[in-house]
C-alpha positions as a printed Julia matrix, in Angstrom:
472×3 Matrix{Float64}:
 63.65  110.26  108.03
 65.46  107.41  109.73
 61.89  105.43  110.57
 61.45  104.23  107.08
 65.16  103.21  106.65
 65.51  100.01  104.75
 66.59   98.41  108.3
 63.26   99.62  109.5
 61.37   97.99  106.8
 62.46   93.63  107.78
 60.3    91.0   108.06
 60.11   89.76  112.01
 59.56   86.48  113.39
 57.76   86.14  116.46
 56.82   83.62  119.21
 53.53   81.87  118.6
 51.8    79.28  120.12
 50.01   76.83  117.96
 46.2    76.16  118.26
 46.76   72.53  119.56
 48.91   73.89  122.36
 46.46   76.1   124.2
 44.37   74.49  126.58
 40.6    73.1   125.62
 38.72   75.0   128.38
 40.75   78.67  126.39
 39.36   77.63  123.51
 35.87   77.18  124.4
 36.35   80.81  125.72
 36.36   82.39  121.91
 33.63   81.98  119.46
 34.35   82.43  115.49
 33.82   85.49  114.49
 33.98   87.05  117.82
 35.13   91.17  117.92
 38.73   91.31  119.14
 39.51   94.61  121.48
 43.01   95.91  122.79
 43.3    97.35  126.43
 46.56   99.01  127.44
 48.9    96.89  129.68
 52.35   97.69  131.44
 54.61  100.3   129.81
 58.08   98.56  128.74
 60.96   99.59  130.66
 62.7   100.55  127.39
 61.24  101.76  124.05
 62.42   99.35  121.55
 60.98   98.78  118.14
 62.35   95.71  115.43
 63.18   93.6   118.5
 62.09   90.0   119.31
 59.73   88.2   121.8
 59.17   85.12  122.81
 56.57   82.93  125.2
 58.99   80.91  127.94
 57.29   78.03  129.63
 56.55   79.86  132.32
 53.96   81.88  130.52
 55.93   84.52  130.8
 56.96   87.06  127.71
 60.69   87.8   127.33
 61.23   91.12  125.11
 65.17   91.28  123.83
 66.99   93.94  121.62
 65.76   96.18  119.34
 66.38   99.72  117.83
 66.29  102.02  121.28
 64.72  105.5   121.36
 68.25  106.83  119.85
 67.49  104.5   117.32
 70.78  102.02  118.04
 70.45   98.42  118.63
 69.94   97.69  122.13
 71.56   94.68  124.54
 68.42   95.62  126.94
 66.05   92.63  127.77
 62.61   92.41  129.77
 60.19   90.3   131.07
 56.4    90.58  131.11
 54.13   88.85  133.56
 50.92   87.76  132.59
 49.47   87.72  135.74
 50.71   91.34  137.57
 50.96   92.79  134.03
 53.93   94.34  134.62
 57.3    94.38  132.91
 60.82   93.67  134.81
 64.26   94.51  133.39
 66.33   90.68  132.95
 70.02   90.42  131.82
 71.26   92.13  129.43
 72.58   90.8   125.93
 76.3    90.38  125.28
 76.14   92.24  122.07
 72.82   95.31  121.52
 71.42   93.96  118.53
 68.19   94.41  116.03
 65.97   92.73  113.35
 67.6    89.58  114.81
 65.81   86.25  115.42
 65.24   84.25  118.62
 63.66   81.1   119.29
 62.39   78.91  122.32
 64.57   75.31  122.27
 63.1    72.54  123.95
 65.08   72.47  127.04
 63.41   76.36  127.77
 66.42   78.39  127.07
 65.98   81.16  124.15
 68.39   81.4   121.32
 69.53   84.78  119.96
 70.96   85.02  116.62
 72.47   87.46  114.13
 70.93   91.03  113.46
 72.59   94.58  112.9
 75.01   95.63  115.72
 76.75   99.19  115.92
 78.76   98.05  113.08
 76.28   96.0   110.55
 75.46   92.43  110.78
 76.73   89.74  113.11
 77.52   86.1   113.22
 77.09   85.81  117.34
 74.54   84.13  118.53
 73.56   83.84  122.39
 71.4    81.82  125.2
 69.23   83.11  127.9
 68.71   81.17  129.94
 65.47   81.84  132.36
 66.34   79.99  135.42
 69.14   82.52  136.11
 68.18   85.19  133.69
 71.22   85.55  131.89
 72.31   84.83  128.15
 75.48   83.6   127.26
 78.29   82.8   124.68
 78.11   79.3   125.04
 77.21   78.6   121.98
 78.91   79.2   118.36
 78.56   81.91  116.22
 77.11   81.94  112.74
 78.96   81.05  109.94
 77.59   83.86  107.98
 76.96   87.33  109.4
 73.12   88.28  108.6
 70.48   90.06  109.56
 66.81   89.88  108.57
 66.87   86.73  107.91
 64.56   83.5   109.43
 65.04   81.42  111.89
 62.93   78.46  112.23
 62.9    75.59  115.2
 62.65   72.15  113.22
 61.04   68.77  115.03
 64.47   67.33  115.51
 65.49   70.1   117.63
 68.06   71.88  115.63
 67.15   75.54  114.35
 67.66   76.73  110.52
 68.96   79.83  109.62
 68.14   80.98  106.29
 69.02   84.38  104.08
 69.24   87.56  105.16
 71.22   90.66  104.49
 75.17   90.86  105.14
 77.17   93.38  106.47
 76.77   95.38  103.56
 73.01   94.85  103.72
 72.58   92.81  100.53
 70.26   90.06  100.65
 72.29   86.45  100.82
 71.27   83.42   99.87
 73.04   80.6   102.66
 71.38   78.77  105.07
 72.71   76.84  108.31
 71.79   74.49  111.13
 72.1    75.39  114.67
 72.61   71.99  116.84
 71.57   72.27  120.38
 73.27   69.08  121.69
 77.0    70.63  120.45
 76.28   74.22  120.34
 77.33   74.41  117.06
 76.46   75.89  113.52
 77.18   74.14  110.46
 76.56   75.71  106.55
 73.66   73.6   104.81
 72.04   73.81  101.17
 71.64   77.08  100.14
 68.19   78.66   98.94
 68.33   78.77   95.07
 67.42   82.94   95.63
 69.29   85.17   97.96
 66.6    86.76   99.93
 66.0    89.11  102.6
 62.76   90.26  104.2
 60.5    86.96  103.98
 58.85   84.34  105.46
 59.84   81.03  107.08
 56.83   78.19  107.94
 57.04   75.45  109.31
 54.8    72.72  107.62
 53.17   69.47  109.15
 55.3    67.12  107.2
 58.45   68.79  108.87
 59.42   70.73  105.83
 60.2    74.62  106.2
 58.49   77.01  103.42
 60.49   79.96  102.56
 58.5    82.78  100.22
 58.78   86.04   99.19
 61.19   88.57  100.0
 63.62   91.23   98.15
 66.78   90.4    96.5
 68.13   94.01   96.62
 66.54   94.96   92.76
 63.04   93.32   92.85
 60.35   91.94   95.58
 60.28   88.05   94.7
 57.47   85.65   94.01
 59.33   82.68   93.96
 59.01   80.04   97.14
 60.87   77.11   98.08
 60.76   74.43  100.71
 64.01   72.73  102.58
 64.04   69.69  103.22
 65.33   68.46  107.05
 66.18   64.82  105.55
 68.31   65.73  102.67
 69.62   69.24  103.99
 68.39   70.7    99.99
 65.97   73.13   99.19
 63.41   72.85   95.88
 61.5    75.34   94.14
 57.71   75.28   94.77
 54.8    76.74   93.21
 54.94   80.94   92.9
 53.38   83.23   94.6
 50.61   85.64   92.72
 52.04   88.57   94.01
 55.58   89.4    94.84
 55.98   91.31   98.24
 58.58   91.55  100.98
 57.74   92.39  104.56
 54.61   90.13  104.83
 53.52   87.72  107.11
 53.05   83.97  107.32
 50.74   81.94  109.33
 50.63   78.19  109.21
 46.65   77.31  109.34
 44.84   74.61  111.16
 44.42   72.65  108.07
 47.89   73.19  107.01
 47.56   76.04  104.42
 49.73   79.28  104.98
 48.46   82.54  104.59
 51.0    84.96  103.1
 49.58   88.45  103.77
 50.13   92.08  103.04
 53.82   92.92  102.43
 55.66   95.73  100.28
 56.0    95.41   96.28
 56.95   98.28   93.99
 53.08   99.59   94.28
 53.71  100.11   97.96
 51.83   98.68  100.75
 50.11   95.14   99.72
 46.17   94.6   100.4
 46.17   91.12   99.05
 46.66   87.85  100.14
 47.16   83.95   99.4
 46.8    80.69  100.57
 49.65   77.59   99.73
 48.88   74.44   99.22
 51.27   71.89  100.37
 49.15   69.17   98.82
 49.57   70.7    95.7
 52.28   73.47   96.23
 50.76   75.89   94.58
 49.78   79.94   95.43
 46.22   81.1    95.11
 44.19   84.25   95.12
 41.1    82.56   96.34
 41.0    84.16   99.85
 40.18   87.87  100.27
 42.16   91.07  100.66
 43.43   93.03  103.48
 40.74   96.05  104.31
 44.2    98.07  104.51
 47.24   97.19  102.59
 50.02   97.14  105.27
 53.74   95.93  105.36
 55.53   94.77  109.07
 52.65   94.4   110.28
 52.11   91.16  112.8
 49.97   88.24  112.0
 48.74   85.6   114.82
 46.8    82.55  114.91
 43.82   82.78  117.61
 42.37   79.77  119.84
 39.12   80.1   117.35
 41.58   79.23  114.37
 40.94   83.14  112.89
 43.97   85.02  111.89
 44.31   88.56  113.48
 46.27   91.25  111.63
 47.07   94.09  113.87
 48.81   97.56  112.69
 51.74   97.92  110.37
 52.67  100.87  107.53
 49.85  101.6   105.05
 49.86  103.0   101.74
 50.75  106.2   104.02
 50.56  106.58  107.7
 51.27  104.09  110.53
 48.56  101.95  111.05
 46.23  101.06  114.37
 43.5    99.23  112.51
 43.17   95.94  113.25
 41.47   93.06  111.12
 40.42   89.45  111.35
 40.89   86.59  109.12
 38.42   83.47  108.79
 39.51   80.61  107.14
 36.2    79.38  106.48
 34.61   81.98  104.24
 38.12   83.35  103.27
 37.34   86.92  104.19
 38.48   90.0   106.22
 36.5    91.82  108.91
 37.67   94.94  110.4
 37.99   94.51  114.42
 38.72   96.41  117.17
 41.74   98.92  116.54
 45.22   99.38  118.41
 45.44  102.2   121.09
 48.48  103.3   119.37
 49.3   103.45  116.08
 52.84  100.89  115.82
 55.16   99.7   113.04
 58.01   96.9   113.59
 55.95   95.82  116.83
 55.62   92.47  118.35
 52.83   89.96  118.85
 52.35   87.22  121.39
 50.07   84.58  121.85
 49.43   83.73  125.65
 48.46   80.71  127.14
 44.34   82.25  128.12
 44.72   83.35  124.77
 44.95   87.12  125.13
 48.07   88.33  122.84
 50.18   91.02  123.9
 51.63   93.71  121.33
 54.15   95.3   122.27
 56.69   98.22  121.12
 57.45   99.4   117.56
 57.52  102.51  116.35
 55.17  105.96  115.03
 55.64  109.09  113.81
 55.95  110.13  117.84
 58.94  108.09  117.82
 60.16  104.86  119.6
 57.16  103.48  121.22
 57.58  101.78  125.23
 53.33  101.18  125.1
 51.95   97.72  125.07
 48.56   96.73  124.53
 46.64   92.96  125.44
 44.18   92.12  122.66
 41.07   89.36  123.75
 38.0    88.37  121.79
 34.56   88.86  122.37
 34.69   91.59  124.93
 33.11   94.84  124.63
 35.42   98.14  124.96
 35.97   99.78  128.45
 35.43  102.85  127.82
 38.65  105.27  129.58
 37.94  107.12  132.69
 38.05  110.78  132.6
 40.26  112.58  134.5
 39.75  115.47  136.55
 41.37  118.38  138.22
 43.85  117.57  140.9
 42.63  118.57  144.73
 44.71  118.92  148.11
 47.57  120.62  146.2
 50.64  120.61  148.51
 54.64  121.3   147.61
 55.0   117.19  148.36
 51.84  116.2   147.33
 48.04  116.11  145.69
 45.29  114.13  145.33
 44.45  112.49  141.76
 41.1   112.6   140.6
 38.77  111.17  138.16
 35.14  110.08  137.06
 33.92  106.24  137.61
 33.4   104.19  134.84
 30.22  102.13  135.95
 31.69   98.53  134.98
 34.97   98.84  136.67
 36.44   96.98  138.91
 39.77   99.24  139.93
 41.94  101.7   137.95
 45.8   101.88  137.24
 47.09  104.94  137.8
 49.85  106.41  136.4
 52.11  110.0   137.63
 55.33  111.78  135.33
 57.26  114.65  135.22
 56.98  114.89  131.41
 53.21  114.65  129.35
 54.72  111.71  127.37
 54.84  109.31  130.27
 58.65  108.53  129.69
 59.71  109.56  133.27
 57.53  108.2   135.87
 56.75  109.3   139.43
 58.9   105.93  141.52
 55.75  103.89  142.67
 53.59  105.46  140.01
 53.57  103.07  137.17
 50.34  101.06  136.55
 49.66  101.84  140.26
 46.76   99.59  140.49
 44.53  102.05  143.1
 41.5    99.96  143.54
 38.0   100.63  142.93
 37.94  104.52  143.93
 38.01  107.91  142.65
 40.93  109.3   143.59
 44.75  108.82  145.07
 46.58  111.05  147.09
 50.57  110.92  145.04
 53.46  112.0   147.9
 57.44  112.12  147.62
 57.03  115.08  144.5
 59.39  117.92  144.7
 57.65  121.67  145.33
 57.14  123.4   142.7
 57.48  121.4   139.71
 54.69  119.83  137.17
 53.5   116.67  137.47
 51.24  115.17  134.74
 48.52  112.0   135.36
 46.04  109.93  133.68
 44.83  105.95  134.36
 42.99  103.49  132.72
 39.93  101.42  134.13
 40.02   97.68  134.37
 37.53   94.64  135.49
 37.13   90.72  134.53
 37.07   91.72  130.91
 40.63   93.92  130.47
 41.85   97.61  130.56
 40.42  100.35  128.72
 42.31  103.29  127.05
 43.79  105.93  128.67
 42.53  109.1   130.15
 42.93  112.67  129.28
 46.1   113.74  131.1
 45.75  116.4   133.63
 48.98  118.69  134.89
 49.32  119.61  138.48
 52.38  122.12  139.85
 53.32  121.51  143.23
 53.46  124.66  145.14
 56.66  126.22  146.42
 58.01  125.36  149.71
């Protein structure tokens, strides 16, 4: 089973916006303890599971690498738009690459570094850059080869690179500084634990919190902090629980919550909260309604914490749960339309957040979802029969939903939705019952289903229906 492969099994980073950032009329949009529901979105061009994305300036979402559907490390690259929902290929990496890290810079281009290639872990590192939508080798590699490791954007500008796994997949313990200005790396303090799969936070007094993780033999509770004015790291205090694979989220009050994760159990339910005040770990927030391990973790404009999918003490996981800092406890919320493991997360600017990719026991997933609170379910169309059968040509058909306001409409030659009719994908049809498809080949089956939309978002798919063209 190559889908729970060690490689399979790293800690991510992802793009997040902080609460501050989003804008005040957003926030007023999401009361606490509002449910959170996902609505399916634009289809990526390529499945892709263990790759990055990241929020440009533009609002738009730009998806890069990744493990492919023949499970190799991609050099593929996509954007998503907000506002069509729709994804569009960009330039392609130099170098196909996974479990790698990337990270906005402040002049807007994205920085790609490390992860496995075709031949284990690299030290390259590249730019896109979004005005021309191409990345480049214009800056300097990594002195160390890694992958799995963190990557973390400090105030000054530079990024840190800390731990990972080398080329022969063992967890290292060296950290280095990435300087925008010179496009250079240089080697800095390293962490007193070689690590791989854990966490990197960013704390309000410019300090970066490293916990957790697996140093090849055991999953660690040990944490320690590096420190941007003296280039050293120092041990802090230790978390309860030690798990690799979990996921950090820096609080509005400045607490991180370290949650879920893998330990020798298996799948982790629980979770903590550190202190910077006092740097210390404690169990005094509750536990995860499902353990889970790469799962993703995002901050929402209402300052809750959702926790979306992930690997469970068995299957792959579509639940979905909610965090509230101010009673400490979890609430179960609306779940994923798709079960997904080594997925991504993003927080947009209105606030919706956008999961996208990963991977099931189906295989390599190219589904995305948008997630927004306090919004009741859509529920899906239904589908029906196909009319006006021609060798070129039918008419789709399906049921209203009564709170609609259009329907996307989708047409493939396979029932997996992996080949797509051209001009078929997330067809947005308009507020009707049917759609007559043309330019098919006679005799051959075709296979279509939609989703309804209004104000609100998208609901779930249909039932699929098959149609055969007839013969000529």
């Amino acid at each position: 089973m190559l889908f729970l492969t060690p490689l399979v099994l790293a800690c991510f980073t992802f793009s997040q916006i902080t609460y501050a950032e989003l804008d005040a009329s957003s926030q007023g949009l999401f009361p606490a303890d509002a449910p959170f529901t996902f609505g399916n979105t634009g289809s990526l061009a390529t499945a892709r599971y263990a790759h990055t994305a990241t929020l440009l300036p533009d609002g738009k979402v730009l998806v890069a690498g990744g493990y492919d559907s023949s499970l190799r490390p991609s050099a593929s690259a996509e954007l998503y738009d907000p506002a069509s929902e729709t994804w569009t290929a960009t330039g392609n990496l130099n170098t196909g690459r996974s479990v790698h890290t990337a990270t906005l810079l402040p002049d807007g281009k994205v920085l790609v570094a490390g992860g496995q290639g075709n031949n284990g872990a690299l030290s390259s590192a590249e730019l896109y850059d979004p005005a021309s939508g191409t990345w480049s080798f214009t800056t300097g590699s990594l002195t160390t080869a890694r992958s799995i490791h963190t990557e973390t954007l400090l105030p000054d500008g530079k990024v840190l690179v800390a731990g990972g796994a080398d080329t022969s997949f063992n967890p290292i313990a060296s950290a280095e500084l990435y300087d925008p200005a010179a496009g250079t790396w240089s080697a800095v303090g390293s962490l007193s634990f070689a690590r791989k799969w854990h966490t990197a936070t960013l704390l309000p007094d410019g300090k970066v919190l490293v916990a957790g993780g697996n140093n090849g033999s055991a999953f660690l509770n040990s944490a320690e902090l590096y420190d941007p004015a003296s280039g050293a790291w120092a041990a802090t205090g230790i978390l309860t629980t030690g798990r690799s694979a979990p996921t950090a989220t820096l609080l509005p009050d400045g607490k991180v919550l370290v949650a879920g994760g893998q330990n020798n159990s298996g799948s982790v339910s629980s979770a903590e909260l550190y202190d910077p005040a006092s740097g210390t770990w404690r169990l005094t927030t509750g536990s995860l309604n499902d353990p889970r391990r790469n799962h993703t973790a995002t901050l929402l404009p209402n300052g809750d914490v959702l926790v979306a999918g992930g690997a469970g003490a068995g299957p792959f996981l579509s639940s979905a749960e909610l965090y509230d800092p101010a009673s400490g406890t979890w609430s179960a919320t609306g779940s994923l339309n798709t079960a997904r493991f080594a997925h991504t997360a993003t927080l947009l600017p209105e606030g919706k957040v956008l999961v996208a990719g990963g991977i099931n026991s189906s295989g390599v997933l190219r589904s995305a979802e948008l997630g927004e609170i306090g919004l009741s379910p859509m529920k899906a169309p239904t589908a029906v029969n196909a009319t006006q059968v021609k060798a070129t040509s039918f008419t789709a058909n399906w049921h209203r939903v009564p709170d609609a306001t259009g329907y996307w409409l989708d047409v493939a030659t396979d029932p997996s939705f992996v080949n797509y009719v051209s001009g078929y994908q997330n067809l947005n049809v308009g507020n009707v019952t049917g759609r007559n498809v043309t330019g098919l080949r006679p005799n051959t089956n075709y296979y279509y289903h939609l989703r309804a939309y209004n104000g609100n978002g998208t609901s779930p798919n249909s039932n699929v229906i098959t149609v055969k063209t007839k013969p000529r």
